[in-house]
C-alpha positions in Angstrom: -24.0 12.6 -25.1 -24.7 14.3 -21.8 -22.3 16.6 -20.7 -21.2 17.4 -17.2 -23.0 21.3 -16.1 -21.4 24.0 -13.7 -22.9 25.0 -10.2 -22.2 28.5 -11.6 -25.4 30.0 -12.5 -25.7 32.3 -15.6 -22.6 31.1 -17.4 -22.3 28.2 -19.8 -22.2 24.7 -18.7 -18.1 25.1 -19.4 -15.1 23.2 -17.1 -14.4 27.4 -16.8 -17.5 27.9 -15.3 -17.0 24.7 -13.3 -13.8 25.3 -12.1 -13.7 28.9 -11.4 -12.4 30.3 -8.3 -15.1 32.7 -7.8 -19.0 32.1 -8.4 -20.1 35.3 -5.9 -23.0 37.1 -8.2 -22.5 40.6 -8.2 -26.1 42.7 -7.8 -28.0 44.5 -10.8 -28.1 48.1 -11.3 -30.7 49.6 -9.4 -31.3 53.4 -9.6 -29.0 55.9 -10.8 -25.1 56.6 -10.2 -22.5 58.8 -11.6 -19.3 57.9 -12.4 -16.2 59.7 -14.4 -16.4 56.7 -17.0 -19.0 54.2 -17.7 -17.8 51.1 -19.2 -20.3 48.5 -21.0 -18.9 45.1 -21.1 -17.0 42.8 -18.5 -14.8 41.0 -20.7 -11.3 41.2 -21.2 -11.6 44.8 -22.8 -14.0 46.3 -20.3 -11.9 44.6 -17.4 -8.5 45.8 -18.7 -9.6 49.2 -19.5 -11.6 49.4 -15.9 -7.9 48.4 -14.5 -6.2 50.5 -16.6 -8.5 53.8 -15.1 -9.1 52.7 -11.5 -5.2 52.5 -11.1 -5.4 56.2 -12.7 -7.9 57.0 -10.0 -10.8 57.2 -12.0 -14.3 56.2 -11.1 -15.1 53.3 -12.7 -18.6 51.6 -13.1 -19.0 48.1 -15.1 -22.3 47.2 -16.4 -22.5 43.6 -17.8 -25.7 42.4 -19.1 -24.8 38.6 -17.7 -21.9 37.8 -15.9 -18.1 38.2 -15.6 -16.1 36.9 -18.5 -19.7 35.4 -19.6 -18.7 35.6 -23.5 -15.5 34.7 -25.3 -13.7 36.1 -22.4 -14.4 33.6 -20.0 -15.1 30.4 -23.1 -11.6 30.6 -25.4 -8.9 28.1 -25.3 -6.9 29.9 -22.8 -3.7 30.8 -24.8 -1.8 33.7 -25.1 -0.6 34.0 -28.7 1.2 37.1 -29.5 0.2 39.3 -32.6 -2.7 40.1 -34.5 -5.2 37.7 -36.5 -2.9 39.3 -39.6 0.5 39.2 -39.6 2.7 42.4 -39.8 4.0 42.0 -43.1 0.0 41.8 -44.6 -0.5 44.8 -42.3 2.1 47.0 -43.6 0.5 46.1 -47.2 -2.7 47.2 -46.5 -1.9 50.3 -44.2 1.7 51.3 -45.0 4.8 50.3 -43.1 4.6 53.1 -40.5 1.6 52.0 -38.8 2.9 48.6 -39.1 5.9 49.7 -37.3 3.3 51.2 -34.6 1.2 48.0 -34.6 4.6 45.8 -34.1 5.9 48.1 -31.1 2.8 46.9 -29.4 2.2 43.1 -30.8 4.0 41.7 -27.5 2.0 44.1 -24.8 -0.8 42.0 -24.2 0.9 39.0 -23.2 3.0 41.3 -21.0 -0.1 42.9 -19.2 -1.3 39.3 -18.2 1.8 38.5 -16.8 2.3 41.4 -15.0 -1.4 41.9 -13.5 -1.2 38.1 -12.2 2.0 38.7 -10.8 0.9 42.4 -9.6 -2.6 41.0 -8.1 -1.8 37.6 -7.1 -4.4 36.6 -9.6 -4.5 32.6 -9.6 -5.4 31.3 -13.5 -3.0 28.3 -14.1 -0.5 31.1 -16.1 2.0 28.3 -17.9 4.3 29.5 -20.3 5.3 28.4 -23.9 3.5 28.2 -27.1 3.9 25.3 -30.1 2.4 26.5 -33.5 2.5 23.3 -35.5 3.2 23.2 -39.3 1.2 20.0 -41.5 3.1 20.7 -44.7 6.4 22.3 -45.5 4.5 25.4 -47.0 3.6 26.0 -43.4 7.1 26.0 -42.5 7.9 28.2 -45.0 5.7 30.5 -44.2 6.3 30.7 -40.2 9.9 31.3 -41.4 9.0 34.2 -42.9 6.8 35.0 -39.7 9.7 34.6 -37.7 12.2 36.8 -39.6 9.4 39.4 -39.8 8.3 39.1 -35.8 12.3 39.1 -35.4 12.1 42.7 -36.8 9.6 44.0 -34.9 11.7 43.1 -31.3 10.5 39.1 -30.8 13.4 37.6 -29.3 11.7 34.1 -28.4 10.8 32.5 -31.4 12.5 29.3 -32.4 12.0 26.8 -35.6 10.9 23.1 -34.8 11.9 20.3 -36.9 10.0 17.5 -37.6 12.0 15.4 -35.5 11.4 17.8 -32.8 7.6 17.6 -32.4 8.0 15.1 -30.0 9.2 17.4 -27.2 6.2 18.9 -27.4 3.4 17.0 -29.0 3.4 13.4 -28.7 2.1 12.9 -32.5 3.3 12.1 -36.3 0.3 14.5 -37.7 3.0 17.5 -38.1 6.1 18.3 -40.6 7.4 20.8 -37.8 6.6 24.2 -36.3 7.5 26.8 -34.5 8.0 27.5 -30.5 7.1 31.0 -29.1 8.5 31.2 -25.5 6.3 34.2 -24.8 3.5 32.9 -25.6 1.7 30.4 -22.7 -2.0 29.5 -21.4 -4.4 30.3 -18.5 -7.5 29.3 -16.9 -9.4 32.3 -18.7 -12.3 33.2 -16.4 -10.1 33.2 -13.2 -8.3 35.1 -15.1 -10.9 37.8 -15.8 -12.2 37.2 -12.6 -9.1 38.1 -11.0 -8.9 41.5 -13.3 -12.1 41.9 -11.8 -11.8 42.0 -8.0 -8.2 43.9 -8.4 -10.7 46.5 -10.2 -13.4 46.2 -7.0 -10.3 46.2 -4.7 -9.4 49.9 -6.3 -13.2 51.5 -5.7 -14.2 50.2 -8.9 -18.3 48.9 -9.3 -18.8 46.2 -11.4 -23.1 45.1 -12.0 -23.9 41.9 -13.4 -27.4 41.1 -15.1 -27.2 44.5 -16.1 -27.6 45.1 -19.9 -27.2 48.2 -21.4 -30.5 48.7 -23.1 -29.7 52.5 -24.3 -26.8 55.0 -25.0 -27.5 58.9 -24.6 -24.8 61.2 -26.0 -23.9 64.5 -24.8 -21.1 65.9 -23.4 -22.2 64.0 -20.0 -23.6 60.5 -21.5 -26.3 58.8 -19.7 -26.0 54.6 -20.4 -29.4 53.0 -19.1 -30.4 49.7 -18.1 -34.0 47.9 -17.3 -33.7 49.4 -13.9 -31.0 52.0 -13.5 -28.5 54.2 -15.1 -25.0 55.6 -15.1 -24.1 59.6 -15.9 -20.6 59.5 -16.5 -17.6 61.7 -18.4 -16.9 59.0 -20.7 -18.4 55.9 -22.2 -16.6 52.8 -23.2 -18.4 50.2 -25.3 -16.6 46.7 -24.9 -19.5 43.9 -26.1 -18.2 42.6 -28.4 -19.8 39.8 -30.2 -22.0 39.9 -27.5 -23.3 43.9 -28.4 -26.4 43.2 -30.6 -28.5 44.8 -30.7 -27.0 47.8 -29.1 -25.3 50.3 -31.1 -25.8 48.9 -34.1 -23.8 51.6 -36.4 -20.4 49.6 -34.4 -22.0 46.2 -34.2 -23.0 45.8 -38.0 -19.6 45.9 -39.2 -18.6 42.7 -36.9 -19.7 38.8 -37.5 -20.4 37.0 -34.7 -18.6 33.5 -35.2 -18.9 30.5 -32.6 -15.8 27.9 -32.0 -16.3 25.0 -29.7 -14.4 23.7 -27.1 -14.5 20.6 -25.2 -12.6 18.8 -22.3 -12.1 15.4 -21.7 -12.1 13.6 -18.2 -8.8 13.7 -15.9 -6.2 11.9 -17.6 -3.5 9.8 -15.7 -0.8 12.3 -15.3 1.9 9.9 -16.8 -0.4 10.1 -20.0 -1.3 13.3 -20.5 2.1 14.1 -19.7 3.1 12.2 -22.1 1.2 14.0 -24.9 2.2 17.3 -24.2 5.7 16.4 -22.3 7.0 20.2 -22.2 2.9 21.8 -21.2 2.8 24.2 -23.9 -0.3 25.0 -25.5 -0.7 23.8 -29.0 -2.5 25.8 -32.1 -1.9 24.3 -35.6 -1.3 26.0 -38.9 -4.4 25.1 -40.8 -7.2 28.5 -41.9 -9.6 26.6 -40.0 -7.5 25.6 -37.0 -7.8 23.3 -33.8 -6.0 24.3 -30.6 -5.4 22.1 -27.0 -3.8 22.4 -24.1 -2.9 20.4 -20.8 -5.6 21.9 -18.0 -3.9 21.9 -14.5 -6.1 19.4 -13.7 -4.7 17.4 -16.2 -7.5 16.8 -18.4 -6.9 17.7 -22.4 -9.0 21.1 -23.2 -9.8 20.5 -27.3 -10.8 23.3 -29.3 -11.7 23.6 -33.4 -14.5 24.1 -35.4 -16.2 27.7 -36.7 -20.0 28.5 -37.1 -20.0 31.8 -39.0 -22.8 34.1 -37.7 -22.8 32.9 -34.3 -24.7 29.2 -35.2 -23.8 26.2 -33.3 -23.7 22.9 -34.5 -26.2 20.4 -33.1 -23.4 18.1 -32.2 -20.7 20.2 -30.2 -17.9 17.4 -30.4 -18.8 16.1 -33.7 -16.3 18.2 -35.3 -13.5 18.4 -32.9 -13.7 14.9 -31.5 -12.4 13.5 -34.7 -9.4 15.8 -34.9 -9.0 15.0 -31.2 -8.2 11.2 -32.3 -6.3 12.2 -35.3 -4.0 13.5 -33.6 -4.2 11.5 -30.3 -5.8 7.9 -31.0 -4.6 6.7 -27.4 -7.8 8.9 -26.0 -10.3 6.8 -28.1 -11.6 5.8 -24.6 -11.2 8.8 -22.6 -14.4 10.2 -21.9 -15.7 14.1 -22.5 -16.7 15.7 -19.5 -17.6 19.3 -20.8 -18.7 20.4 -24.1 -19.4 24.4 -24.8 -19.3 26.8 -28.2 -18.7 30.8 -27.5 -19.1 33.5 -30.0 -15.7 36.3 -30.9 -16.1 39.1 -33.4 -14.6 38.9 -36.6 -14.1 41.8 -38.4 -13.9 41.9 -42.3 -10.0 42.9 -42.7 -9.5 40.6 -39.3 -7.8 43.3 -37.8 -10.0 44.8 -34.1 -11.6 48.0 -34.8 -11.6 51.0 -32.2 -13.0 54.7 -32.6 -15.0 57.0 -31.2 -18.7 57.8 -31.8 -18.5 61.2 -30.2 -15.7 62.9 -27.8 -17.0 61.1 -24.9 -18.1 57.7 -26.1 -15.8 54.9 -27.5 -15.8 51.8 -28.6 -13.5 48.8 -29.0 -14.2 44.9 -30.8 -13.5 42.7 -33.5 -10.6 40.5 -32.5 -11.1 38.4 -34.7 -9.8 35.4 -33.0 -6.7 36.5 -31.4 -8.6 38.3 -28.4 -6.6 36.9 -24.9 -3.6 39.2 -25.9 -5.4 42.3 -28.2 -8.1 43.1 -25.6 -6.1 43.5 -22.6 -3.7 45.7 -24.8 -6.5 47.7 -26.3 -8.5 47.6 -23.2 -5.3 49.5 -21.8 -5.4 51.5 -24.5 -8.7 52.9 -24.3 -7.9 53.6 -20.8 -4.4 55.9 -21.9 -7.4 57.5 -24.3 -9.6 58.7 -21.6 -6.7 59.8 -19.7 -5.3 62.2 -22.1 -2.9 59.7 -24.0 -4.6 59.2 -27.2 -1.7 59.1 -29.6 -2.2 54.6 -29.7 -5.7 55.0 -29.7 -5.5 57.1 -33.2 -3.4 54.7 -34.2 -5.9 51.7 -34.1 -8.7 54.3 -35.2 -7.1 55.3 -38.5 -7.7 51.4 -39.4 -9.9 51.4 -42.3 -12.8 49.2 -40.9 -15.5 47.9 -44.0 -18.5 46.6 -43.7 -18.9 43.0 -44.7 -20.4 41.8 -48.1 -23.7 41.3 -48.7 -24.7 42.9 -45.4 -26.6 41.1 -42.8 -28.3 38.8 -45.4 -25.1 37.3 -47.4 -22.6 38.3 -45.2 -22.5 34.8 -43.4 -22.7 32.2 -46.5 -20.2 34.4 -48.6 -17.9 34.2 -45.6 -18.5 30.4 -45.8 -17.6 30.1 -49.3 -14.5 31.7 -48.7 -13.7 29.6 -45.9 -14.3 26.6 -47.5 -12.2 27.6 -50.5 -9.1 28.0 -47.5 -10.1 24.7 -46.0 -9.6 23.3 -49.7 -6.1 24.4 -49.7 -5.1 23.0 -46.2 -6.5 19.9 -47.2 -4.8 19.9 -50.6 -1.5 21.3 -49.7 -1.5 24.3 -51.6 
């Protein structure tokens, strides 16, 4: 099947790419500059911090080794879900309740930056609000009951249970046994949205270089990050590259997994229809370990999202996963054509929970989403910007995570991640 391609060169053939309200090409590095922080990385992360420190009056220099919002940034499904890849409860079993009761004070911040920067910066990224997490089975329920009482403990005042007989306000299928509505949650046009984080950073005195990979990191009290044709001195480095890092640093990057999801968009729909399937325009994410998520686009097409290639590996077939679950859940698009197809990589940690620290006093780092990146990197890109300021207390508090390497290392990491996968997927499909 041939898929329609972007006139945006250097990004992915995505409808993002496509459809973004900006395709200017920043230059490369070329010779040296100085700057009081040097970040690596123009993602979500790099962006927010860079916004973060260029409203604090810092110099600010980007380097990115391809283009804005060029990984998972600028490829996810475009919803804000609030929280962590773990839930609060798990959190506080692994790390005590107190820094669960630190990591709960902030689980609503993200989606509270991106409101407030698009409102602040006039930042245009299709911003709709309302989230549906749907429930196949009434162990699902059950457990975003307990979610909700839990959430409701940590300050989450717009959650609301959704009975079966409910779906239809929100999803126009019989696939679900109810769910669960989180008012704050809500989607975007990701890339403008980055992009937009972007030029609010340029419109500040901030320097963003695309095609500019970081090739080397030199510590010292003054670090020195150099590229195939220039560098940057600078107070402080900031690595933000996420799954996209390798093979830089890899003492940070070797306790991530690159994994790929895919993503595809089908033609424009007529209006009545699509509005039809998704009557109230809240973006959709279901229960399941390995889970699909869709949305209405504001071009009313249906963006589809699902599948999972551990290590980074896409399948040969992008829609042969998530095309199927499309038409379980919505036969009446068996005709309706695919326009755009793309996969993306995010980093997964091993505890699923991002992982921040410091290499020295004047370089940090930040990755490792795990999944739930829209939210967690503008809150922890804003928080490695309170770090360089002076403000360290949050930044210790994400640091003192435990973070463990993966199984098997490099060589068993991936098919042992597999196995336990599949052994989740087993459950969803059996109920249990």
């Amino acid at each position: 099947m041939a898929f329609r391609t972007s006139d945006n060169p250097g990004h992915t053939g995505s409808w993002y790419a496509a459809s973004a309200n900006d395709k200017r090409v920043r230059p490369a590095l070329e010779g040296e500059l100085t700057a009081d922080v040097c970040i690596i990385g123009a993602g979500f992360s790099g962006i927010s911090a860079a916004l973060e420190l260029s409203e604090r009056s810092y110099s600010v220099i980007v380097l990115e080794a391809e283009r804005i919002g060029f990984g998972a940034s600028g490829r996810n499904g475009g919803q804000i879900v609030n929280g962590y890849s773990r839930d609060l409860e798990t959190i506080a079993g692994r790390y005590g309740r107190d820094k669960a009761i630190e990591l709960g004070r902030m689980s609503l911040e993200g989606g509270n930056i991106i409101r407030d920067r698009v409102a602040k910066y006039a930042i245009d990224c299709d911003l709709v609000p309302g989230g549906f997490f749907a429930a196949f089975t009434d162990k699902q329920i059950r457990q975003m009951e307990e979610d909700k009482a839990e959430w409701e403990k940590h300050g989450h005042p717009g959650l609301e249970m959704v009975s079966k007989a409910e779906v239809a306000k929100y999803v126009k299928t019989d696939r679900y046994a109810g769910g669960m509505i989180d008012t704050l949650g809500g989607h975007i046009h990701p890339l403008n949205l980055v992009l937009g984080e972007a030029a609010a950073v340029e419109s500040l005195g901030g320097r963003i270089f695309e095609g500019s990979r970081a090739i080397a990191v030199e510590p010292g009290t003054q670090p020195v990050v150099r590229t195939a044709n220039g560098a940057v001195k600078a107070s402080y480095v900031l690595i933000c590259g996420n799954a996209y890092l390798a093979p830089l640093m890899p003492e940070i990057h070797g306790r991530m997994m690159p994994v790929s999801s895919q993503v595809m968009v089908t033609e424009p729909l007529d209006g009545a229809l699509i509005e039809s399937l998704l009557p109230a325009n809240y973006c959709v994410e279901d229960a399941n370990y390995i889970l699909d998520y869709y949305r209405r686009t504001a071009d009313n097409r249906l963006l589809y999202g699902g599948g999972i290639g551990y290590g980074g590996n896409d399948p040969k077939d992008l829609t042969g996963v998530i095309r199927p679950n499309m038409l379980k859940t919505f036969p009446q698009l068996q005709n309706a054509r695919i326009d755009y197809a793309w996969s993306g990589n995010f980093a997964l940690t091993l505890t699923r929970i991002p992982h921040m620290g410091r290499l020295s006093d004047t370089i940090y780092f930040s990755h490792g989403d795990s999944g739930h990146g829209v939210t967690t990197t503008h809150l922890l890109g804003k928080i490695l910007g309170e770090a360089v300021a002076g403000h360290a207390e949050r930044f210790d508090v994400w640091a003192s995570l435990p973070n463990l390497p993966f199984p098997g290392g490099s060589t068993f990491r991936v098919p042992l991640t597999m196995l336990g996968a599949w052994w989740y997927g087993l459950r969803d499909k059996l109920g249990l």
